[in-house]
N, C-alpha and C positions, 0 to 999 in steps of 0.2 A: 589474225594474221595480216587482213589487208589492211587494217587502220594503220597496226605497227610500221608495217613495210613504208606506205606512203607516209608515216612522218620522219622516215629514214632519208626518203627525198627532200625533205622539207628542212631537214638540220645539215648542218656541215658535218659529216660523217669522221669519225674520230681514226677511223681506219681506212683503208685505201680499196676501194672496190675492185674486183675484178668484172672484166665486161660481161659477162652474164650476167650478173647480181644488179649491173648498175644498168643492164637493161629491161631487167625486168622493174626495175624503179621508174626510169624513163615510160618503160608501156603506161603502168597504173598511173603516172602525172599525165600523160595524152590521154588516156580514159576519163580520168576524172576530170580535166580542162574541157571535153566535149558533150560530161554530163553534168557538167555546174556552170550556172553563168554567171557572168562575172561582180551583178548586182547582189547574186547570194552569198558572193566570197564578204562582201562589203554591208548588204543592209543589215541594218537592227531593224527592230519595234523600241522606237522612242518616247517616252510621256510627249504631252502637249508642251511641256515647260522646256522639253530640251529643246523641241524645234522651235519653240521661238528661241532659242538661246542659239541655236544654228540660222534660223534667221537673220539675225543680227548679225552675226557672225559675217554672213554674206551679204548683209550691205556695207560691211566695214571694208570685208574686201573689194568692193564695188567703188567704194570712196576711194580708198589707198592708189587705185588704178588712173581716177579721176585727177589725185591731186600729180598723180607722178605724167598723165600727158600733157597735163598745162605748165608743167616745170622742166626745165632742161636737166635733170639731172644726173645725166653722163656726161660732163663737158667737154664731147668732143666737139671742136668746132673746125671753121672753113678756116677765114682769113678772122682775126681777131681785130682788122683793122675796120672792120664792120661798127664797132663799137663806137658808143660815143666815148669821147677819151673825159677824163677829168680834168678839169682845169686849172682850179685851184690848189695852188702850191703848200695852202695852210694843212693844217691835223683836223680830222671832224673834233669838234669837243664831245668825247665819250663820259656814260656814267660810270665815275670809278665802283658803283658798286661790286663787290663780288659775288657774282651767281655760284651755285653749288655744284661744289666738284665732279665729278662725272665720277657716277657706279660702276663696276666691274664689266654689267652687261652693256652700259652704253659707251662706252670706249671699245668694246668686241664687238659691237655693231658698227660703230663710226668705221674704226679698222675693215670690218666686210665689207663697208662700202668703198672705203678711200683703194682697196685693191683693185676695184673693178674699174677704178679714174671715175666714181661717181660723190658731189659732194654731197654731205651732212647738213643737215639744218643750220640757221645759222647761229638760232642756241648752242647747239653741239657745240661749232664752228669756236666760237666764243670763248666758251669752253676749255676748249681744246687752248684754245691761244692762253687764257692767264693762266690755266695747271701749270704749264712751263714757265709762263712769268713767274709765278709763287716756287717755284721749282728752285730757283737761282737766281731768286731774287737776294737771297742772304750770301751764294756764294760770292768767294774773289774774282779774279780775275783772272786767276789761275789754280787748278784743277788737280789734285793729282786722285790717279785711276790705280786701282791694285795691279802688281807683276800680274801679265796670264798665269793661267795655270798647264801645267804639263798636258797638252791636246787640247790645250781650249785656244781658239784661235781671236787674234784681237782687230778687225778689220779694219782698216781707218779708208772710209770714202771721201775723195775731195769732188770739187765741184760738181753738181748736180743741173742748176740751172734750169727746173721747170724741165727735166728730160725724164717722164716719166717711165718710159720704157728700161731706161738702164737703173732705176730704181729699183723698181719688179728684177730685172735680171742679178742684180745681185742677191738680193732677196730670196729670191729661186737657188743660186748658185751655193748661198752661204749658210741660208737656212735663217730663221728667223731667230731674231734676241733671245739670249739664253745665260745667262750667269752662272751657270753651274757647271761642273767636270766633263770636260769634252764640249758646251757648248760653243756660240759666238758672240761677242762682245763686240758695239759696233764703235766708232767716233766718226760721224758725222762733220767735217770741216770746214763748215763754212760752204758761203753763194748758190743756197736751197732755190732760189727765185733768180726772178730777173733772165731776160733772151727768151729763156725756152717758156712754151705760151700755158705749159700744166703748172707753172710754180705754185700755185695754191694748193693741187692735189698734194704736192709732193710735200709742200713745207708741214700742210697738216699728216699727211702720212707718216713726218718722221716724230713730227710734234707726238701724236697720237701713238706711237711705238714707245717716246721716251717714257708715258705717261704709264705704257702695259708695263715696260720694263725696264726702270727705274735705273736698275744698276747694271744691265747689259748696252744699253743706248746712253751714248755723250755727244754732247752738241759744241763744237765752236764757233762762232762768229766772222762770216765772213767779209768783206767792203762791200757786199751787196745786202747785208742785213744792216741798212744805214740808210735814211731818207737820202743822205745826199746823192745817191744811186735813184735809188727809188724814184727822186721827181724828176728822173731823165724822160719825159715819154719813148721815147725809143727803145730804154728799158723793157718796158714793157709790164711788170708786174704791179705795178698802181695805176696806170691808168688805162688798161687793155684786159689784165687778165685777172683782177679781182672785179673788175666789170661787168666780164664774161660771165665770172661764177658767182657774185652777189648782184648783179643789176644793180639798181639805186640803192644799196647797202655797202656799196663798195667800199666808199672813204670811210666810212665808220668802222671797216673791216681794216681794213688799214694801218687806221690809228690804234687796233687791239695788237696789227701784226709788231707795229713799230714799237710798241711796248715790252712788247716780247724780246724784239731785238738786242733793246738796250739792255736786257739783263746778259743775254750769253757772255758766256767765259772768251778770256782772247785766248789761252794756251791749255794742255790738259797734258801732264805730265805722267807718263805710263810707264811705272814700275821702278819709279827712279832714274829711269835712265834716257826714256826717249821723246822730247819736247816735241809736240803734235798744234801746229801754227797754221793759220789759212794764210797769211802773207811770207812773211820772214822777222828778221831781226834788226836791230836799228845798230847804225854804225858807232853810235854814242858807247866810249869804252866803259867794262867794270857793269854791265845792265846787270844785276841779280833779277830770282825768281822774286822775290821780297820785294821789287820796286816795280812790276811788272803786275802783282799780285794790288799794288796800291794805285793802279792806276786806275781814274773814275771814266768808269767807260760807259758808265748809265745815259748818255748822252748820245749827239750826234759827232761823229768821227772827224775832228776839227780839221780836213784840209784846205778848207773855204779860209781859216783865217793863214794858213799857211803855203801860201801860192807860189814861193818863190825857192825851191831848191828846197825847203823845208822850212823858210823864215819866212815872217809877215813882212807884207809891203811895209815899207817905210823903216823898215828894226835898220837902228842904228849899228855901223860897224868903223871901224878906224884902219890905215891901212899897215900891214907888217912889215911891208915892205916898198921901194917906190916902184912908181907905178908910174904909166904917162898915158894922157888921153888922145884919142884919134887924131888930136889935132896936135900934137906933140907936146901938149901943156906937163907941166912935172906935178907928180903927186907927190907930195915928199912921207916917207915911212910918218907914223902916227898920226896922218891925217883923218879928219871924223868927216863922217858921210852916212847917207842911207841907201837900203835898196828900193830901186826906182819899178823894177820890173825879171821877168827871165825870157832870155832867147828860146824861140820854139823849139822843141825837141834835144836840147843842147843841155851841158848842166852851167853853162851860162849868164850869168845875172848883170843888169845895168846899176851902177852905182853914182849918185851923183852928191858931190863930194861939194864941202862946203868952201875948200878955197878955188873950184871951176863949177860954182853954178853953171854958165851955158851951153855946157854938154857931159855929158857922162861918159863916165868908163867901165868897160867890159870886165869885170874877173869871172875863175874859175870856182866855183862852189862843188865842196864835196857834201855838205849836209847834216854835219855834225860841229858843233863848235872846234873841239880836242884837235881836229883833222884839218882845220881849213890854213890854205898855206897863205896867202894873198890878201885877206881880209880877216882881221878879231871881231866878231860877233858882242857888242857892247849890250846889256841888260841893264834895265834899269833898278833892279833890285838882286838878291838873293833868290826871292818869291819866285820872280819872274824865270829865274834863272834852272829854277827846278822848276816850275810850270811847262816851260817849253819843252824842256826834258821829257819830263813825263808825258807830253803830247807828241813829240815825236816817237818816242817808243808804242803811242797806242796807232798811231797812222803806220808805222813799220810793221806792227802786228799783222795789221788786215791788206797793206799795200806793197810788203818789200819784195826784191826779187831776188833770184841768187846770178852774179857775173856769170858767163859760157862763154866760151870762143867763138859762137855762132849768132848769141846772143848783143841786145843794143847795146850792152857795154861790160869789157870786160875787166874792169878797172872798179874798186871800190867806190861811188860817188851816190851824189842824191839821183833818184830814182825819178829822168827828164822825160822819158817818154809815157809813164803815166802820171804825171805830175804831185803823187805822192808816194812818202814812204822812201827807202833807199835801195843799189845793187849792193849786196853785200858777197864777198868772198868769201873761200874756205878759211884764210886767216883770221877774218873775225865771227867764223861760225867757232874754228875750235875755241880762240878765247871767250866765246858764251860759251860753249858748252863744260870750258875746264872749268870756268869762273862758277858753274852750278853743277859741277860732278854727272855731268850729262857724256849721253852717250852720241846721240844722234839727234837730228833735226829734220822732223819730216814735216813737209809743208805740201801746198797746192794753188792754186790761183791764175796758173799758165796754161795752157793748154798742152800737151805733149803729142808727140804723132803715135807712140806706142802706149799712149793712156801715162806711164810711169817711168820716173829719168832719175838715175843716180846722177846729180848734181856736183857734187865736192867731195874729195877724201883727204883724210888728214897727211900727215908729211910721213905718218905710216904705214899709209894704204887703206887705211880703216873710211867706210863711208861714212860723211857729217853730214849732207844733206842730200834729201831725196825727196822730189816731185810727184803727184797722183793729182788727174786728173779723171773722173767719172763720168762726164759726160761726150759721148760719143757724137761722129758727126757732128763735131758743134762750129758754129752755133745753126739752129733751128733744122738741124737735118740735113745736113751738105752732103750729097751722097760723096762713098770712097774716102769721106770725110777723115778725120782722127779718130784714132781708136781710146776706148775707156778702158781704165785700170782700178784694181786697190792695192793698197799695197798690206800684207799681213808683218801681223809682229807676233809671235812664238818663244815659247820658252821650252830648251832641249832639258832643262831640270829647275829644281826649287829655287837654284840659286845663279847666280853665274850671268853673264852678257843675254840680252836676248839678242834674240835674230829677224831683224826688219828686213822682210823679205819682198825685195822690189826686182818681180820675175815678170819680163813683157809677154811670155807665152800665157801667161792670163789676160791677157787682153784683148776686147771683143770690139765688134761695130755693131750697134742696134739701131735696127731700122727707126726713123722717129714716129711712127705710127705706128707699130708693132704691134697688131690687134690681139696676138697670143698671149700678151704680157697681164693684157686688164679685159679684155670684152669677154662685156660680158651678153649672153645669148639671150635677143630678144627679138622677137615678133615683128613684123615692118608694122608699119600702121595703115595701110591697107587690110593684113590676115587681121588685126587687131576691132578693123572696123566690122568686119566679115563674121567674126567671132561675136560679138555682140551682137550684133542682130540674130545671130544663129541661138543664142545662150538664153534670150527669151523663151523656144521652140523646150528649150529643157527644164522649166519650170515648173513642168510635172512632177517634175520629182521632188521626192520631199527634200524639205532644206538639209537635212539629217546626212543625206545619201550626196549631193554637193557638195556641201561642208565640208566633211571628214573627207572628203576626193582631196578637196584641195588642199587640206590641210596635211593630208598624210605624202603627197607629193612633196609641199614644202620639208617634211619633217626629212624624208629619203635624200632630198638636194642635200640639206644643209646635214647629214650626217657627220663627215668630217670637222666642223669646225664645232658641232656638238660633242663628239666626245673629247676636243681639245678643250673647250669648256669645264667640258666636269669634270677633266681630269685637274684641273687650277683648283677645282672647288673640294675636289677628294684628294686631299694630303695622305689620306693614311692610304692606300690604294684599297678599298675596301669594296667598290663597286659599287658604291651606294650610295647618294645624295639626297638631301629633308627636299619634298614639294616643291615647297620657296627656293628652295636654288634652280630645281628643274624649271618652278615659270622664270627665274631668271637667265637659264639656259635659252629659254625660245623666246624670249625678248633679247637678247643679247643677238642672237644669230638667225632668226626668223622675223618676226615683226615686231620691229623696235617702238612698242605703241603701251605705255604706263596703262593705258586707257582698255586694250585688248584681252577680254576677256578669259587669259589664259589658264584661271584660276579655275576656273568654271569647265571648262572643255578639256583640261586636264583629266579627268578621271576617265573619259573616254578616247584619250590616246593612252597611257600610262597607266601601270599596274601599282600601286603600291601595296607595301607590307602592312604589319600591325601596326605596326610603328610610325606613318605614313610616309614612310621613305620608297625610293624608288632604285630599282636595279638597273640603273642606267644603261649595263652592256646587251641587255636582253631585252630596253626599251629600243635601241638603237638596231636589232637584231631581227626588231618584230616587223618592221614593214621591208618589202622585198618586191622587186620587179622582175617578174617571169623571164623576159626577152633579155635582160641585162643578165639575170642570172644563167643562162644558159650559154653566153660569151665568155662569162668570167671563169667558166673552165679554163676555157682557152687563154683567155688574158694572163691568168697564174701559171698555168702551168711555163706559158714561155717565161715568165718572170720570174718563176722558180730554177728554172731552167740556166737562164742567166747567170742569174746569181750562184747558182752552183757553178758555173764557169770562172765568175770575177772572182767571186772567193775562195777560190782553190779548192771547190770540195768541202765535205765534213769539216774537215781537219780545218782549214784556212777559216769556215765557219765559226767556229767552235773556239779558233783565238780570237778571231770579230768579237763576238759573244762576251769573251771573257774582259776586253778592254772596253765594251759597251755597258756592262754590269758591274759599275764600280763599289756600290753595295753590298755584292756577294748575294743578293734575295734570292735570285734564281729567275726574277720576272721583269721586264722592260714594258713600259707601257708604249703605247703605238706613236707618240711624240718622240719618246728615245731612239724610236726603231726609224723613226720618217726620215730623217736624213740618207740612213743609210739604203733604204730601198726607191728615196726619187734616185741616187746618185746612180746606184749598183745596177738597178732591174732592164737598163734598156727603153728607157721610157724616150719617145719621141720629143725631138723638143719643136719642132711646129706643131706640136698640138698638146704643150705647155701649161691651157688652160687650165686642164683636166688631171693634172699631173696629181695634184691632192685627194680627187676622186679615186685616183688608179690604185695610191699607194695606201692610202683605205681599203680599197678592197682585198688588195695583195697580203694586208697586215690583218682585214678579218678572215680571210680564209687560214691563215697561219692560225688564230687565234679560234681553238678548233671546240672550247670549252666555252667561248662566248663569255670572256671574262671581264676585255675591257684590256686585258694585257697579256704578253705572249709570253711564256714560259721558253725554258732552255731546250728542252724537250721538244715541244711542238717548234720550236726556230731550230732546230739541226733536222726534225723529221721533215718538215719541208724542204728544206735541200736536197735530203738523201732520197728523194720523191728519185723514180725511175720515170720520167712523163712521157705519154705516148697522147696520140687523140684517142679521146676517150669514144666508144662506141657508142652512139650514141642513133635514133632513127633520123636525127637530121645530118649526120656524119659526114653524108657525101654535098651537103652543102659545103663545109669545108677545105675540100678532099684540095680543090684548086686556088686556093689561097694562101698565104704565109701569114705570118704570124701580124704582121703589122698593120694587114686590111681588115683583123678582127679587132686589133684595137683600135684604128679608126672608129670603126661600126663602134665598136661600143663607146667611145668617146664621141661619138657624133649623136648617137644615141640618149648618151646624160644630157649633152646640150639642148637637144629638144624639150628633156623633160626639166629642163633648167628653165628655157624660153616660156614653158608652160607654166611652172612654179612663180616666176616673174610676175608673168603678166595676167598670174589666175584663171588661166583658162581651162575650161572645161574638154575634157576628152572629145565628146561627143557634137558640142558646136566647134570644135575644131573642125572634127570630121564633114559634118554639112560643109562648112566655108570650105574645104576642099573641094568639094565633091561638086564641080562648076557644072559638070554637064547632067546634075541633080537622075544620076540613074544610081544612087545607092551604095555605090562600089568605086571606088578609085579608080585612075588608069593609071600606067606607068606615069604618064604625065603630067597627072593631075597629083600625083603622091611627089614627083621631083618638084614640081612649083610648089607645091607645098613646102617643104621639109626646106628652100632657100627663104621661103617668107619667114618660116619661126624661127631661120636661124640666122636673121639680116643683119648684114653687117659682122658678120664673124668669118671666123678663115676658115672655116666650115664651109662655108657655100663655096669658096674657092678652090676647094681639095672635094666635091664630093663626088667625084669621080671615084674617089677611092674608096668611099665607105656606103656609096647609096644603092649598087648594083649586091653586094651582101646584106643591107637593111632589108631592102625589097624582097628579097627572097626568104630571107624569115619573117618576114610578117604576112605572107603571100604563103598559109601555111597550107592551106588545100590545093594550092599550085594550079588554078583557076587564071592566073594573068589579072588579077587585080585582088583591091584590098577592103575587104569588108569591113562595116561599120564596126562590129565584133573583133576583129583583128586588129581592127588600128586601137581598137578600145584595149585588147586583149596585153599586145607591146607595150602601152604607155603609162598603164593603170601602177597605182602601187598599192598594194594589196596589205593589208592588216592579215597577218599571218597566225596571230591568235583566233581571229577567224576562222581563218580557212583549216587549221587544226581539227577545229571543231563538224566545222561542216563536212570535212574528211571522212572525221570519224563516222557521221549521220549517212555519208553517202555509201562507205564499205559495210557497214552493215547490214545496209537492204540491197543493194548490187556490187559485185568483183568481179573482176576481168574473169576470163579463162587464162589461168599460169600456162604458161608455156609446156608445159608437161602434160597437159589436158587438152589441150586446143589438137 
C-alpha cells in the first residue's frame, strides 16, 4: 500500500485528486524526503571501469569550462570601437576547399548557441557560411516560393541590421520555421549586418535556420550583403564586428561571408503574385521576371562604376535638344558630349560638351535611357547597351526607393540622395507588376517610424507597394527610437488574391540590449572562482556520484529542445529512437563534443529495449526536481486556467483542437501544441527566457500518459480542470501571492539550475562559496548574494524582488531563518527518479507513516 501510494506522487496522476488523497500523498513524500538522503536517491555501486569512465568524464567537463573562460563566447560587448579595425581593403585569400556539411546535431547545437547571442566554433562558423553558398549557388536570381497555405502564415522580415534583440522577438512572436499546415514560412530581405554591432550572431542565426529549414526560411540580398558596404569602417561589420567575434580570424571570415553574399537571390516571388525585393525596381521600361532572373549578381554591386545618376563618368551622350551654358554659349540639339560629374544631393549632372570644352553644362537626369529628356545616352555597342541595362536593374534591386510626399523626391528620377539605384513611383510599380502578372511589391531598405508603410496604390485603390522595416531603435539603439514591423502574406483559400497584410499595430520597440531575448544565465566569475576552489573540498566523492549530478542537471535544462530533437528524428510518432540517434540527441543539444563519451555513459542515463532503442518520452520524464515540481502545480494550473478563459472553454477548445489536428490522428505532438500555449497561457514576457521551459512543462503535465504527445482527451480534460490551490502542508506559503510571483520563483529557479548546468557546478561547492561566514548554513544574506552571483547579468537579478522572498521560504523548509547545506542541495538536485522508485519501494517496506486514520 505505501510503495503504491508514493509512486502515485511520483507520476502525473491520470485522474484529479481530491485534497485528502493528495495530502496524504504529500505527507508520505515529506516522510520519505526526511528518511532518505539525497546521495541514496543518486548513488550506485559502480565497477572500477565505470568510475574511471566518470572520471574522465569530469575532466572533460573540467576542460569545456577552461576553454569557455579564456574565450568570449557571448559576444556581448562595451564599445566595439575597442577593437583594432582592419585595414585592408583587399579579401583574405581563403581555401576553396569544401569542409563537410554540418549533421542534424550540429546545426541544433550551433542554433542553441546562436539563441543565447553566443558564437560557434569557427569550423561550425565556416560551415554554416558555404551550406548557404552551396545552397544557391545553382539558384537565379529570382525565386519563386509556393502560395501559403490556408493558416500558414508567410512573414517577410526586412532590415535587421546586427539588431539581435528584434530577431529573438520575432522568432518568439512567430514561432519558429515550419513548412507545413498552420506553420510559418519566413523571407528574410536583405541588410542581415552592418550598424548594428551582433551582425554576425544574426547573419549566422538566420544562415543556420535556412540550413534546419530549407523550405520554411528564404534569404534575399540586401546593399549591405556587398563589399562595397562592407569596407565602409563605419559600417561596422568587417572591420569591428567580425573582429569582435573572430579576433585575428576575422578577414578570413569575411571573405567566407562575402561569398556567401554573392550567391543570394535579388527577388523571391510568392505565390505568383507578390515580388519580395530589398530595394525596389528600376525605371528602365518593359523589366521582365526573365531579365531580372539573368542578371549576374555573383559579383560586387557595380555602383562604383556608376556614379553619375546611374551612368559612368565619361559615358557619352548627344544633346535632344538645345541647351546653353552658364556663360550663354549655344548647345545646338545633336551635339556630342560626356558626363563630367553629379551635383550633390541633386539628380543633376555636369556635361561637358565637345563644341564648349571650357565649361560645362548642367542637365537634368532621370536615370534611365527611355526617360531622359535633355540628353540621349550614346553606347558604344548593342553589348554595352544591355550590359548597362542589366546593371542598373541589379543596383535598383538592392538601392531603389519608392517617391512619397514627404520623401527626397516625389517625381520619378535617378535616386541622388543615395547615389544609387532610382525613386520609382506607383506608375512604374504597376507597369512592372502588369508587365509580370504580379500583384504586389513588397520591399524594405528605409526605415519607417511605424516599422511598415503602405507606399503606392494603383489608380484602383489596390496597394502596389509596401515598406517593412525590422529593425527597431535604429540605428544602434536610439531610445523612442522607430518602431519594427513585418509584414504577413495569407491566403483566405487555395485560390484567389492573397492578402499582404501591412498592420502597424504589430509593431514593437526593443530595447537593444534586451537581455530576455538571448541571456543566457551564468555565474559572475567571482562565484565561478569560489566554486572551484570549493569543488576540490568534494572530491571525496566518487566520480560516479559528480558525474551523473552534472550530467543529469544538464539532461533536465536541456529537456525542451530534446524532445524537439527526437521528435525531427521520430517520423512515425512511435516514441522511440535507435541509441545513435539518442547520442545524437545529447550532442546536438548538450555537449556538442564527437569526442564525448556519450556512447559509453549512455546506458546509465537511458533505458533501452531489446531492441536497443530508447523510449524517449519516459527517458525525458525520469529526471525530476522536487522544488520546481512542487510550483509547477501552481504554474499549470493558472495556465490551464487561462487558457480555459482565451479559448472560450471546452467548446472554443475543442475547435482549437480540431484546426490544430489536420490529420484527424487524435494526437499533436508538443511542437504542434507550442505555439499555441506560449501565445494562449499568460506567460510573462519580461521573463521571455524561460518561456520554452514553461510551455514544456504546461505540455508535460497535459501529456498525462508520458507519451511524448497529447492526445484530444487529455488536451480538453485540462481545460475542463475546475483549479483551486491544491492543499497541500506548504499551502499557506502561497496563501499571500498571485499567480505571477510563483512563476517568477519557478523561472528564476530554472535559471539557477541553468547557471549551474553551464558552468558545471557542483551543488555542494556551490554552497561552501556561499556560505561566506563558513557557519554551515546560509543567512538571508548570504543566499541573496548568492542567487545574483549565479544569475549575473540576467534580468533575474534585476526583478528578484519578485521571486527571491518565495524561493527562500521554500527552501528554508524547517523555517529555522536559514538554509542548510541539505536544503540548498535538496532545491537544486535533479534526481534519477528510476531510483528513487526503487529506494521508495526499500524504504515503505521496512517503515510507513501513521495514515491519518491511525495517528
Amino acid at each position: 500500500m505505501g510503495g503504491m501510494l508514493f509512486c502515485c506522487c511520483l507520476s502525473d496522476d491520470t485522474e484529479e485528486l481530491d485534497p485528502e488523497r493528495q495530502q496524504q500523498i504529500d505527507n508520505l513524500w515529506h516522510f520519505f524526503r526526511r528518511q532518505t538522503t539525497w546521495q541514496q536517491l543518486n548513488d550506485e555501486v559502480y565497477t572500477a571501469e565505470d568510475e574511471a569512465l566518470f572520471s574522465d568524464i569530469l575532466d572533460r567537463l573540467e576542460q569545456y569550462d577552461e576553454l569557455r573562460s579564456n574565450s568570449d563566447t557571448s559576444s556581448e560587448v562595451g564599445s566595439v570601437s575597442s577593437h583594432k579595425g582592419v585595414q585592408s581593403h583587399d579579401l583574405f585569400p581563403i581555401d576553396a576547399t569544401r569542409l563537410p556539411p554540418l549533421e542534424e546535431w550540429e546545426l541544433t547545437s550551433a542554433w542553441r548557441l546562436l539563441q543565447r547571442r553566443q558564437m560557434p566554433s569557427k569550423n561550425i562558423a565556416i560551415r554554416l557560411l558555404q551550406g548557404v553558398t552551396e545552397i544557391y549557388y545553382t539558384n537565379s536570381s529570382v525565386v519563386h516560393v509556393e502560395r501559403p497555405m490556408v493558416g500558414q502564415k508567410f512573414i517577410i522580415v526586412g532590415d535587421l541590421h546586427g539588431h539581435f534583440a528584434d530577431m529573438r522577438r520575432i522568432l518568439h512572436e512567430y514561432g519558429e520555421p515550419d513548412a507545413g499546415p498552420g506553420g510559418t514560412v519566413y523571407l528574410f530581405n536583405g541588410d542581415f549586418v552592418d550598424r548594428g554591432k551582433w551582425g554576425p550572431e544574426v547573419l549566422l542565426s538566420i544562415y543556420c535556420l535556412k540550413l534546419l529549414h530549407p523550405k520554411a526560411v528564404h534569404l534575399n540580398r540586401g546593399n549591405h550583403e556587398d563589399v562595397t558596404q562592407n569596407r565602409v569602417p563605419s559600417n561596422g561589420f568587417r572591420h569591428d564586428h567580425l573582429v569582435r567575434a573572430f579576433d585575428e580570424d576575422a578577414e578570413e571570415m569575411y571573405s567566407h561571408c562575402w561569398r556567401s553574399f554573392q550567391q543570394l537571390p535579388l527577388v523571391h516571388i510568392v505565390g505568383n503574385q507578390v515580388a519580395v525585393v530589398h530595394g525596389g525596381i528600376s525605371l528602365d521600361t518593359g523589366v521582365t521576371l526573365a531579365e531580372i532572373a539573368a542578371v549576374d549578381r555573383k559579383r560586387e554591386c557595380p555602383t562604383r562604376l556608376y556614379t553619375i545618376c546611374g551612368y559612368k563618368c565619361g559615358q557619352r551622350v548627344m544633346a535632344k535638344k538645345d541647351l546653353r551654358s552658364p556663360w550663354g554659349v549655344q548647345i545646338p540639339k545633336g551635339s556630342i558630349g560626356f558626363l563630367v560629374n553629379k551635383k550633390p544631393r541633386t539628380n543633376r549632372a555636369s556635361v561637358n560638351f565637345d563644341i564648349c570644352r571650357q565649361e560645362n553644362v548642367t542637365v537634368v537626369l532621370v536615370g534611365t535611357p527611355e526617360l531622359e529628356d535633355e540628353v540621349e545616352i550614346c553606347f558604344e555597342s548593342e553589348e554595352d547597351r544591355r550590359t548597362q541595362r542589366s546593371d542598373r536593374i541589379f543596383q535598383a534591386m538592392l538601392w531603389s526607393d519608392p517617391t512619397s510626399e514627404d520623401g527626397a523626391s516625389t517625381m520619378p528620377c535617378a535616386n541622388f540622395s543615395r547615389g544609387a539605384g532610382s525613386y520609382f513611383d506607383e506608375v512604374a510599380t504597376e507597369q512592372f507588376l502588369k508587365a509580370n502578372a504580379l500583384q504586389c511589391l513588397v520591399r524594405s531598405h528605409q526605415k519607417r517610424a511605424q516599422g511598415c508603410c503602405e507606399e503606392h496604390f494603383s489608380s484602383t485603390g489596390a496597394l502596389v507597394t509596401a515598406t517593412v522595416f525590422s529593425a527597431s531603435n535604429y540605428p544602434g539603439g536610439t531610445p523612442d527610437g522607430n518602431k519594427a514591423s513585418v509584414i504577413i502574406v495569407r491566403a483566405s483559400s487555395n485560390s484567389g488574391l492573397l492578402k499582404v497584410g501591412v498592420m502597424n499595430n504589430l509593431a514593437w520597440r526593443e530595447d537593444y540590449d534586451q537581455k530576455g531575448w538571448w541571456a543566457l544565465e551564468r555565474a559572475s566569475t567571482s562565484m565561478l572562482n569560489l566554486v572551484s576552489q570549493q569543488a576540490k573540498k568534494e572530491e571525496s566523492r566518487l566520480p560516479s556520484a559528480r558525474a551523473l549530478q552534472q550530467l543529469r542537471l544538464m539532461v533536465y535544462c536541456a529537456r525542451p529542445a530534446l524532445l524537439k530533437f527526437f521528435h525531427q528524428l521520430d517520423q512515425t510518432a512511435s516514441g522511440m529512437v535507435r541509441f545513435a540517434e539518442w547520442v545524437l540527441a545529447m550532442r546536438a543539444c548538450i555537449i556538442p563534443d564527437n569526442d564525448f563519451p556519450w556512447e559509453k555513459v549512455g546506458r546509465h542515463l537511458c533505458t533501452l529495449d531489446a531492441k536497443g532503442c530508447c523510449y524517449y518520452p519516459a527517458f525525458l520524464a525520469r529526471y525530476r526536481n522536487d522544488l520546481a515540481g512542487r510550483l509547477e502545480r501552481y504554474l499549470c494550473a493558472s495556465a490551464f486556467s487561462t487558457l480555459h478563459t482565451s479559448l472560450n472553454g471546452v467548446d472554443g477548445a475543442a475547435q482549437i483542437w480540431s484546426t490544430l489536428d489536420r490529420d484527424n490522428n487524435g494526437q499533436l505532438s508538443y511542437q504542434e501544441l507550442w505555439p499555441l500555449i506560449r501565445s494562449r497561457c499568460g506567460f510573462e514576457r519580461d521573463i521571455v527566457g524561460t518561456v520554452d521551459d514553461r510551455a514544456y512543462t504546461v505540455l508535460a503535465s497535459m501529456d498525462v500518459g508520458n507519451s511524448g504527445f497529447v492526445d484530444r482527451d487529455e488536451f480538453l480534460r485540462a481545460i475542463a480542470r475546475q483549479h483551486s490551490r491544491p492543499t497541500t502542508p506548504s499551502a499557506s506559503i502561497y496563501s499571500d501571492l498571485n499567480a505571477n510571483a510563483v512563476e517568477r520563483c519557478w523561472a528564476a529557479l530554472h535559471g539557477v539550475m541553468r547557471s549551474l548546468a553551464s558552468a558545471h557546478c557542483e551543488t555542494e561547492a556551490v554552497f561552501r562559496a556561499m556560505d561566506v561566514s563558513k557557519t554551515g548554513s546560509l543567512s538571508r544574506t548570504e543566499f541573496k548574494s548568492g542567487m545574483k552571483k549565479l544569475l549575473d547579468k540576467s534580468d533575474f537579478v534585476e526583478n528578484i524582488s519578485q521571486w527571491e522572498p518565495l524561493m527562500w521560504r521554500l527552501m528554508d523548509e524547517d523555517g529555522n531563518g536559514s538554509i542548510s547545506l541539505r536544503e540548498l542541495v535538496d532545491a537544486l538536485i535533479v534526481i534519477d527518479t528510476k531510483q528513487q522508485q526503487e529506494c521508495a519501494r526499500e524504504q515503505t517496506e521496512s517503515s510507513c507513516p501513521p495514515s491519518s486514520e491511525t495517528s
